[in-house]
C-alpha atoms as an extended CHARMM CRD file, in Angstrom:
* protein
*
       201  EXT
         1         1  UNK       CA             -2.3210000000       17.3040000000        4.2150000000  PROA      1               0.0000000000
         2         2  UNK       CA             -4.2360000000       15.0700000000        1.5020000000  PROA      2               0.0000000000
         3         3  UNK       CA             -6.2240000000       12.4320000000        3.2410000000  PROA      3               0.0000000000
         4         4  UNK       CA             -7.1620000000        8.5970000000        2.0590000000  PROA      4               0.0000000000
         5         5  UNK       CA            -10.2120000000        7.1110000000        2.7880000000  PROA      5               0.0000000000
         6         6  UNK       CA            -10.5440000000        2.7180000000        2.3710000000  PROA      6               0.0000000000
         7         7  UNK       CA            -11.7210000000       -0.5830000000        2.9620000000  PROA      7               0.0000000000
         8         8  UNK       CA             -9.6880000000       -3.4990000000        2.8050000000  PROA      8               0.0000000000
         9         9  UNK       CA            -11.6220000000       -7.2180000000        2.0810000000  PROA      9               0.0000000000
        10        10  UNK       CA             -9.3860000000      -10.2190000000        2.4100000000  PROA      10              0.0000000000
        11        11  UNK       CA            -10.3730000000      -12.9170000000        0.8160000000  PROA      11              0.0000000000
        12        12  UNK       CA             -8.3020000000      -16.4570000000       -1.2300000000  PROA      12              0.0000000000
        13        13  UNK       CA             -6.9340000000      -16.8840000000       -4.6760000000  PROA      13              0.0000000000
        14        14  UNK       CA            -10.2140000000      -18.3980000000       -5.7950000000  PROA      14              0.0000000000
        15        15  UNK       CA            -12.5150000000      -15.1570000000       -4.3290000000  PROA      15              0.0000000000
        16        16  UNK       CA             -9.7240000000      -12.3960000000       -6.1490000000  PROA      16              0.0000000000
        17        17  UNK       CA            -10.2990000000      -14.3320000000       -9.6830000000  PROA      17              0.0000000000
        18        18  UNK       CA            -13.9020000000      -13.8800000000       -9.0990000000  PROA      18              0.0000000000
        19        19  UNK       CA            -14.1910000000      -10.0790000000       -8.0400000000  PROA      19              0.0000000000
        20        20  UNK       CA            -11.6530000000       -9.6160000000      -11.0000000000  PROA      20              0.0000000000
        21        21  UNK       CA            -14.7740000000      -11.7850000000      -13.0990000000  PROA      21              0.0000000000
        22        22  UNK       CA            -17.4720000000       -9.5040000000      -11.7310000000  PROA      22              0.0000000000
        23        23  UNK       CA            -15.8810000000       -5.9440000000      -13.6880000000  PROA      23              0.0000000000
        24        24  UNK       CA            -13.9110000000       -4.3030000000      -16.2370000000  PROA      24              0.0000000000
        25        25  UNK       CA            -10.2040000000       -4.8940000000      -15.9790000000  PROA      25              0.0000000000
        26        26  UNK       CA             -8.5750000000       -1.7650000000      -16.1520000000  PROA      26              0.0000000000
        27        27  UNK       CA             -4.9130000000       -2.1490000000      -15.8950000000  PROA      27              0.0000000000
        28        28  UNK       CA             -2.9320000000       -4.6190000000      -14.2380000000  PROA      28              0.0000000000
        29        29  UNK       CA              0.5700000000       -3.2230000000      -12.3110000000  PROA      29              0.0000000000
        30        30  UNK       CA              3.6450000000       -5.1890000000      -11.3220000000  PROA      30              0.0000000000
        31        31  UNK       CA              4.4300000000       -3.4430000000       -8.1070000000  PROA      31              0.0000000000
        32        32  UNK       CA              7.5730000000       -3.2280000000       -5.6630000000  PROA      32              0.0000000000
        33        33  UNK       CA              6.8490000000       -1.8370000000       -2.2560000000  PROA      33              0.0000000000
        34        34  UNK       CA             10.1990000000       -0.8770000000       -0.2660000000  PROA      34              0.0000000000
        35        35  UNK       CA              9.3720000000        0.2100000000        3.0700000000  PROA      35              0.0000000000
        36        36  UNK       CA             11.4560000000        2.2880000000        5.9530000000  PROA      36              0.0000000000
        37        37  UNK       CA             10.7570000000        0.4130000000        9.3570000000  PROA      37              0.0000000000
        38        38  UNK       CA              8.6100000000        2.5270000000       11.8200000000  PROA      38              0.0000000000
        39        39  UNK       CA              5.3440000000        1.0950000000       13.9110000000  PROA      39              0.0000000000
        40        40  UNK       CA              3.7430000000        4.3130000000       14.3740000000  PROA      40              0.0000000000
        41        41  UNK       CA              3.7830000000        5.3800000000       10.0550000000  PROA      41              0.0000000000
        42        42  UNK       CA              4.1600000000        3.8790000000        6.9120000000  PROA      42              0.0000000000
        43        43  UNK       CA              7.1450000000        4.9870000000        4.8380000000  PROA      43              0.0000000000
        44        44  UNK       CA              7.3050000000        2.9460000000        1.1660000000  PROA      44              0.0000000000
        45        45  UNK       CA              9.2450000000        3.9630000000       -1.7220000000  PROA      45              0.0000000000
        46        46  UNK       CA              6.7520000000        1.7310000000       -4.5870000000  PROA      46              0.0000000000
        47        47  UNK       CA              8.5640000000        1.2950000000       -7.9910000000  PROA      47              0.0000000000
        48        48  UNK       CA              6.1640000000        0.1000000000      -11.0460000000  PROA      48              0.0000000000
        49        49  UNK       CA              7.6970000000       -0.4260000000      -14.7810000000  PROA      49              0.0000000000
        50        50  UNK       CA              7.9530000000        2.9500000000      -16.7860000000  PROA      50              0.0000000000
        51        51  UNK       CA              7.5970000000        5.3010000000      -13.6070000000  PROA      51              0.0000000000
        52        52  UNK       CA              9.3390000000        7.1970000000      -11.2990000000  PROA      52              0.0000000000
        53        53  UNK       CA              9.6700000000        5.9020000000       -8.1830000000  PROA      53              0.0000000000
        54        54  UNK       CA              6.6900000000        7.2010000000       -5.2790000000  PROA      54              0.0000000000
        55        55  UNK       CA              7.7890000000        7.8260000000       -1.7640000000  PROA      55              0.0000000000
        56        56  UNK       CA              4.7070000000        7.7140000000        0.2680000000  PROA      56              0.0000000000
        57        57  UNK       CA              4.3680000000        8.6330000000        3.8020000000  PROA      57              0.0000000000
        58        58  UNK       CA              0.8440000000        7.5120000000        5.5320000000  PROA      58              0.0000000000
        59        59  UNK       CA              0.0430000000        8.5890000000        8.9400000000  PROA      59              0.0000000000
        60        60  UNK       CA             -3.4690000000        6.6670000000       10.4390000000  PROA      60              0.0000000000
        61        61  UNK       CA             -5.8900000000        9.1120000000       11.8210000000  PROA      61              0.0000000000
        62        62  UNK       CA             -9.2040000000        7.4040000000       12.5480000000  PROA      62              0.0000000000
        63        63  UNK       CA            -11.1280000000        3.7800000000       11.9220000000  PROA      63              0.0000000000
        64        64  UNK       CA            -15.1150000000        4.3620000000       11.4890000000  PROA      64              0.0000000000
        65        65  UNK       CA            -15.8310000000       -0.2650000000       11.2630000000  PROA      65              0.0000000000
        66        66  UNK       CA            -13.6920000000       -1.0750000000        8.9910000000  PROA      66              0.0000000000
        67        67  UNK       CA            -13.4200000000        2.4080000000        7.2260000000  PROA      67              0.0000000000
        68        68  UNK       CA             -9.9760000000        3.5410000000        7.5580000000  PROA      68              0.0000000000
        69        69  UNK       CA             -9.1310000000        7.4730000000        7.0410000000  PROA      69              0.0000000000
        70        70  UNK       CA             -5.1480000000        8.4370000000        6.7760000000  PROA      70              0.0000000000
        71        71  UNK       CA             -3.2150000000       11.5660000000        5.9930000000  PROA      71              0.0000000000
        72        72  UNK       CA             -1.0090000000       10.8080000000        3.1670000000  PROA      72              0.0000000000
        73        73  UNK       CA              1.8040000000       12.8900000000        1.2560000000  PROA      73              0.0000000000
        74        74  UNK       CA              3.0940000000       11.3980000000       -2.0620000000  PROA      74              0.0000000000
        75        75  UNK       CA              6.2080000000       12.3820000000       -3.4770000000  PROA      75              0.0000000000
        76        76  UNK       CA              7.5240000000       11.3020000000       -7.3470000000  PROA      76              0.0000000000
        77        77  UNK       CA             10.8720000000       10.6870000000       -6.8090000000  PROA      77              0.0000000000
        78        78  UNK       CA             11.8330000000       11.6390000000      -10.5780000000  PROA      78              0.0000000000
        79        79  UNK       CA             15.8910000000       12.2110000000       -9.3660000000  PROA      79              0.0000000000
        80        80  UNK       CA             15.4810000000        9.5430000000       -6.8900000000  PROA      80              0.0000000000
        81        81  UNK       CA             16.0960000000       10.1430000000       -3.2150000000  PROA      81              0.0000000000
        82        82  UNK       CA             18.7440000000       12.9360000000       -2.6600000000  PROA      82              0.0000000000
        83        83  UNK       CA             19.9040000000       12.7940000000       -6.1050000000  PROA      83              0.0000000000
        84        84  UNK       CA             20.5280000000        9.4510000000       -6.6630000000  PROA      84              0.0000000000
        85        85  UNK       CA             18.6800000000        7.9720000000       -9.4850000000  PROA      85              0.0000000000
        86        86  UNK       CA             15.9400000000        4.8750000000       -9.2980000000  PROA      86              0.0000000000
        87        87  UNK       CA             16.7930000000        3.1950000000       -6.0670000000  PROA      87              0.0000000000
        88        88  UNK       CA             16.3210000000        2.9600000000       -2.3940000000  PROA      88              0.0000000000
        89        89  UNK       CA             18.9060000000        3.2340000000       -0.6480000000  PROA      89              0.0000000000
        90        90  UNK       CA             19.4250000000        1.5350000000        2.6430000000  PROA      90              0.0000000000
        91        91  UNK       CA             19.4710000000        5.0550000000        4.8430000000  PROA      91              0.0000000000
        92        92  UNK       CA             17.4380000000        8.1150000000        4.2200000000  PROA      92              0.0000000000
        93        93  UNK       CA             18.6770000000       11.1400000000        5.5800000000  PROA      93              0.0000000000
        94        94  UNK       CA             15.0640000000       13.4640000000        6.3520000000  PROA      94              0.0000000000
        95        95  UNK       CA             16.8490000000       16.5090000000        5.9150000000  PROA      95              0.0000000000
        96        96  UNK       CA             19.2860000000       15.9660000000        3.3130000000  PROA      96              0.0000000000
        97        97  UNK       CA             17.3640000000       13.4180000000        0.9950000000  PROA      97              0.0000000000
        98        98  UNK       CA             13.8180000000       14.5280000000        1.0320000000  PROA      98              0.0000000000
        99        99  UNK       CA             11.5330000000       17.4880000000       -0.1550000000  PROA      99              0.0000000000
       100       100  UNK       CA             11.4850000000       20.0010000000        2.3660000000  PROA      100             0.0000000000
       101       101  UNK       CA              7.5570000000       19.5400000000        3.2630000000  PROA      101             0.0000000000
       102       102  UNK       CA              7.2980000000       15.9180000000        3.6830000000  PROA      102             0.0000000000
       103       103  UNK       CA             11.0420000000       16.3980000000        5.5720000000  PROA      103             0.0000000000
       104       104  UNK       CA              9.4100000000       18.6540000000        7.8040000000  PROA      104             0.0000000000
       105       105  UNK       CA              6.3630000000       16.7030000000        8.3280000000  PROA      105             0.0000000000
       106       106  UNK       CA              8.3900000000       13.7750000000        9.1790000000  PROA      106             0.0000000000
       107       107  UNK       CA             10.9030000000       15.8990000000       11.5110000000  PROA      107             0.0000000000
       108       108  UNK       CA              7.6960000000       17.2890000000       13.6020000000  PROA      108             0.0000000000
       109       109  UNK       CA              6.9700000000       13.5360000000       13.8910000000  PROA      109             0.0000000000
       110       110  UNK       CA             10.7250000000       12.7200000000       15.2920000000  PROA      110             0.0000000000
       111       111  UNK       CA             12.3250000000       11.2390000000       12.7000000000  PROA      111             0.0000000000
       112       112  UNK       CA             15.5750000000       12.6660000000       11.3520000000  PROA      112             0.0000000000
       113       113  UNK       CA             16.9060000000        9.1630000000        9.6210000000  PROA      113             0.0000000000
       114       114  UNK       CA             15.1560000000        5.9780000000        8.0140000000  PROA      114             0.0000000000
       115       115  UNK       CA             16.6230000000        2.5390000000        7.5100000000  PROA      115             0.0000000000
       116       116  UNK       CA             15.2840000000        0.5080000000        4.4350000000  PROA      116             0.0000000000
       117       117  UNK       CA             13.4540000000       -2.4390000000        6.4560000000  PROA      117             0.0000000000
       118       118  UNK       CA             12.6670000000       -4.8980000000        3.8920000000  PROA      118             0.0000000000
       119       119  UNK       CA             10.5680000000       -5.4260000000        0.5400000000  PROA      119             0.0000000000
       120       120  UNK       CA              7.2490000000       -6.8510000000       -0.5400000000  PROA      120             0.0000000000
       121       121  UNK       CA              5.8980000000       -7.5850000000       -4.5050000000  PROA      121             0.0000000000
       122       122  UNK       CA              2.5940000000       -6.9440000000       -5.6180000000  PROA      122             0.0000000000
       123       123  UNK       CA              0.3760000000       -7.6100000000       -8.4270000000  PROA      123             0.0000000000
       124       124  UNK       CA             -2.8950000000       -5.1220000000       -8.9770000000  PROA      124             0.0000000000
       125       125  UNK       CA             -5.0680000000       -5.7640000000      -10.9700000000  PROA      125             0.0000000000
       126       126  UNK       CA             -7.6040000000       -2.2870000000      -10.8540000000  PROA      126             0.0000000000
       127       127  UNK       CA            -11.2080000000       -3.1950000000      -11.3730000000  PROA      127             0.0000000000
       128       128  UNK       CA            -14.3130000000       -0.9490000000      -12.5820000000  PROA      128             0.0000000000
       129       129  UNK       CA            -17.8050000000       -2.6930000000      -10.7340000000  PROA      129             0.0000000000
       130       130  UNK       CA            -20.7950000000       -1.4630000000      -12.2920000000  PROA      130             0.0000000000
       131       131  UNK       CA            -22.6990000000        0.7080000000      -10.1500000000  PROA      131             0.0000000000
       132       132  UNK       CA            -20.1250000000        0.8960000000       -7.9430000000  PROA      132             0.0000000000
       133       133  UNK       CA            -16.5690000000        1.9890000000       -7.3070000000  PROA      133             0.0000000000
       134       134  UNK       CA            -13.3890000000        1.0820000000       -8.7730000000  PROA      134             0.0000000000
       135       135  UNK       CA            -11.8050000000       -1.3520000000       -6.9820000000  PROA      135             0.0000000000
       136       136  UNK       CA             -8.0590000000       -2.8780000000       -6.6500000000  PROA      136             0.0000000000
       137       137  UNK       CA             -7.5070000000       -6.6920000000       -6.2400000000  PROA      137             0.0000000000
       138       138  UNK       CA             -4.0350000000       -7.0070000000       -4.8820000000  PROA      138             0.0000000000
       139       139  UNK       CA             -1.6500000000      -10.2200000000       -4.6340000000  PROA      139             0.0000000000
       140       140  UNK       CA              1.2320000000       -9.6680000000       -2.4830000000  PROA      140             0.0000000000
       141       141  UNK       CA              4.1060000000      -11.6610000000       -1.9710000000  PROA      141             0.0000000000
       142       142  UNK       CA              5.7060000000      -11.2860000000        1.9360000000  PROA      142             0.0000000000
       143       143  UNK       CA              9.1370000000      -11.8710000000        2.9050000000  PROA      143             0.0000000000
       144       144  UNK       CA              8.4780000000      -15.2510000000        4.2800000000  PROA      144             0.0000000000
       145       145  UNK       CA              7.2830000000      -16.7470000000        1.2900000000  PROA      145             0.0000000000
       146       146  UNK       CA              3.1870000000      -16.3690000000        1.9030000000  PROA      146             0.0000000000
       147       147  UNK       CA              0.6620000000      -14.8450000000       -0.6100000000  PROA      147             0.0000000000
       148       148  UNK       CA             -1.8670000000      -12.3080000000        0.5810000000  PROA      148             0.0000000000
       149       149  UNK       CA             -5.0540000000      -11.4170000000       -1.5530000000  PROA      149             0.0000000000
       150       150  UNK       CA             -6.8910000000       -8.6970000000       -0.7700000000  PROA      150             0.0000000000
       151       151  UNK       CA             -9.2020000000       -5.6790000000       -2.5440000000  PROA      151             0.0000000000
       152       152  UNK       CA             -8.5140000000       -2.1480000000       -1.6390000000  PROA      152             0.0000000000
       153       153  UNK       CA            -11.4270000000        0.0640000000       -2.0890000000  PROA      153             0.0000000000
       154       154  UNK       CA            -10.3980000000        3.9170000000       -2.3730000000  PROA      154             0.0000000000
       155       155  UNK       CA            -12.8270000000        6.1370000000       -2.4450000000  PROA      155             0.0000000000
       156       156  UNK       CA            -14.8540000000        9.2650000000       -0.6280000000  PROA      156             0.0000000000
       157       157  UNK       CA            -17.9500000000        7.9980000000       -1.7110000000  PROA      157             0.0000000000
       158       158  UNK       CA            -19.7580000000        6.0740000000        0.5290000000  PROA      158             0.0000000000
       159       159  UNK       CA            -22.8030000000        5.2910000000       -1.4520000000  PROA      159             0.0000000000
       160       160  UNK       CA            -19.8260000000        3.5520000000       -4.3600000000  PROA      160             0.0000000000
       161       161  UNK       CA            -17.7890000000        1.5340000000       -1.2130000000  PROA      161             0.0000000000
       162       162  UNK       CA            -20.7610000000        0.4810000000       -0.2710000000  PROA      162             0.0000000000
       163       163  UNK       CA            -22.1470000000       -1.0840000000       -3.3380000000  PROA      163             0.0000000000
       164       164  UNK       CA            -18.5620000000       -2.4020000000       -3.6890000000  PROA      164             0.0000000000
       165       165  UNK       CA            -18.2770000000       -4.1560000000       -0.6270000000  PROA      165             0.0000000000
       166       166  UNK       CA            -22.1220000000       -5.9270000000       -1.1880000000  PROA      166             0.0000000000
       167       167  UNK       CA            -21.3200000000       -6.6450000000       -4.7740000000  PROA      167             0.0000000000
       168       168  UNK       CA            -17.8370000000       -8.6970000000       -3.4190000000  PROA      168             0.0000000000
       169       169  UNK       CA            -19.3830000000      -10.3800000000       -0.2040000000  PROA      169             0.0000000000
       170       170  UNK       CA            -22.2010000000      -11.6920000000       -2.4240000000  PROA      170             0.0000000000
       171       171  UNK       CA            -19.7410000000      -12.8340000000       -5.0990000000  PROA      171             0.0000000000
       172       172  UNK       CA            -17.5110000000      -13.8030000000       -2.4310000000  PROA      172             0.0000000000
       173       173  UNK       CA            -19.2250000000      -15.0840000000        1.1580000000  PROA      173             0.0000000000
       174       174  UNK       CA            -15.7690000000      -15.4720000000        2.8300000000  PROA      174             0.0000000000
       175       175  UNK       CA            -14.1470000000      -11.9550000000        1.7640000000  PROA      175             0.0000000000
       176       176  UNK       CA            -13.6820000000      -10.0500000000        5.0160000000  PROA      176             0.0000000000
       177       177  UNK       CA            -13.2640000000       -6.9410000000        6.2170000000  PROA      177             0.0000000000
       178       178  UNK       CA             -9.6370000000       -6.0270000000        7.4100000000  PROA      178             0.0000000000
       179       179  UNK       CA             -7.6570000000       -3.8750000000        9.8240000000  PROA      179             0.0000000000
       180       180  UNK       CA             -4.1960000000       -4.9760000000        8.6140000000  PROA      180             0.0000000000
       181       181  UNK       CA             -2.7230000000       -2.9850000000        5.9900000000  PROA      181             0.0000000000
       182       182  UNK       CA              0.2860000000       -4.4940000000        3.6790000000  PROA      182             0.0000000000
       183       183  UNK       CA              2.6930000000       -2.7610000000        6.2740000000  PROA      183             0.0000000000
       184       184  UNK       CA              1.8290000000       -4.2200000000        8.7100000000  PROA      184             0.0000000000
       185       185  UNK       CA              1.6640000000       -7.8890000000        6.8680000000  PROA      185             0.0000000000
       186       186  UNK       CA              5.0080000000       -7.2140000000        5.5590000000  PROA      186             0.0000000000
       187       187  UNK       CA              6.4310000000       -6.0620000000        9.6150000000  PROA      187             0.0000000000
       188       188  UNK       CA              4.8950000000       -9.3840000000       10.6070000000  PROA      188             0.0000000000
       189       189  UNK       CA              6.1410000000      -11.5640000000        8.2240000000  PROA      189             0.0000000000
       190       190  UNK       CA              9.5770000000       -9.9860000000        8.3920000000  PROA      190             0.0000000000
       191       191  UNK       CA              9.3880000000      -10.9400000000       12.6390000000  PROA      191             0.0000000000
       192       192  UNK       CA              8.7640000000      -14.6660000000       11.4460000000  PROA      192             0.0000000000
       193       193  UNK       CA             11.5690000000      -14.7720000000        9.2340000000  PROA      193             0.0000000000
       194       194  UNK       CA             14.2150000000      -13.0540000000       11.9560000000  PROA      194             0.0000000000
       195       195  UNK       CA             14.7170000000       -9.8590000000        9.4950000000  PROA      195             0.0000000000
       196       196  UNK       CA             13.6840000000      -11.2590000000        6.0600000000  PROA      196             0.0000000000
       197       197  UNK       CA             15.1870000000       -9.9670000000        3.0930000000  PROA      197             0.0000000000
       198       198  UNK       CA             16.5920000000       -6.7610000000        2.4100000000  PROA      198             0.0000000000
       199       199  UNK       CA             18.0270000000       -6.3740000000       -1.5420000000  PROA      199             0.0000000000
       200       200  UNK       CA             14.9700000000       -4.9850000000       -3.5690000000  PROA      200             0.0000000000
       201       201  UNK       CA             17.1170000000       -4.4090000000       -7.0940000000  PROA      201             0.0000000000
């Protein structure tokens, strides 16, 4: 199974417009993040203009600081799930609905059925440092109304997170490593708001 190596930084409005300032703006992305409600994996269905939707299943392996590795499967869901165009529909069905890999790596996991949970928006902006890596400044909006910025840092290469990370904290003194991904920002924010929201289209 594919694996995903990051760093998260979480920082204000004011520290994202400056790491956005200290590169080369590559895209930006209007995201929606669905997610299926499970503590122990992340299950998101993300839908950005022009594209099929991506089903993503990430299972957490092992923190090294604030160096987070996961085994993740990503599936383009070009039919939909189980047929049935762009959407996300409020049950999945493991066997019925999903590729038989990821359906079996989710059945040796004990999951037969997922219920849609809730939603989340997100703006990326993706970032080329110099000297560094390529870096994604994220704004997401939770379910109880509060705005979370934070850069995602992707990437094998030490040496390039690295740089990355010392290029932001001197840009930015009060960007800080984190141990919270969006999931579970959007799980808590959902608990504050008794169940939150649950019509993403």
């Amino acid at each position: 199974m594919p694996t995903e190596t990051e760093i998260k930084l979480e920082l204000d409005a004011a520290g994202a417009e400056r790491v956005v300032a200290l590169g080369v703006v590559e895209r930006r992305i209007q995201q929606l993040n669905v997610y299926y409600d499970d503590a122990s994996l992340t299950v998101r269905i993300r839908f950005t203009p022009g594209a099929p939707g991506l089903l993503t299943v990430k299972l957490p392996r092992s923190w090294e600081g604030f160096r987070r590795t996961m085994e993740e499967i990503e599936v383009e869901l070009v039919a939909g799930v189980g047929g049935r165009g762009r959407s996300a529909p409020r049950q999945i069905d493991v066997e019925r609905d999903l590729p038989r890999d990821l359906a079996e790596t989710l059945r040796v996991h004990g999951y037969s059925r997922l219920r849609r949970s809730g939603w989340a928006r997100n703006q990326r902006t993706v970032v080329a440092l110099p000297g560094a890596a390529t870096v994604e400044v994220d704004r997401l909006r939770l379910p109880d109304g509060t705005t979370i910025y934070e850069v995602e840092i992707e990437t094998p290469d030490r040496v390039a997170s690295d740089r990355a990370v010392a290029m932001i904290q001197q840009a930015v003194p009060g960007a800080r490593p984190s141990r919270v991904g969006k999931y579970e920002r959007f799980r808590a924010a959902l608990l504050r708001v008794g169940g939150g929201r649950d019509s993403p289209q």
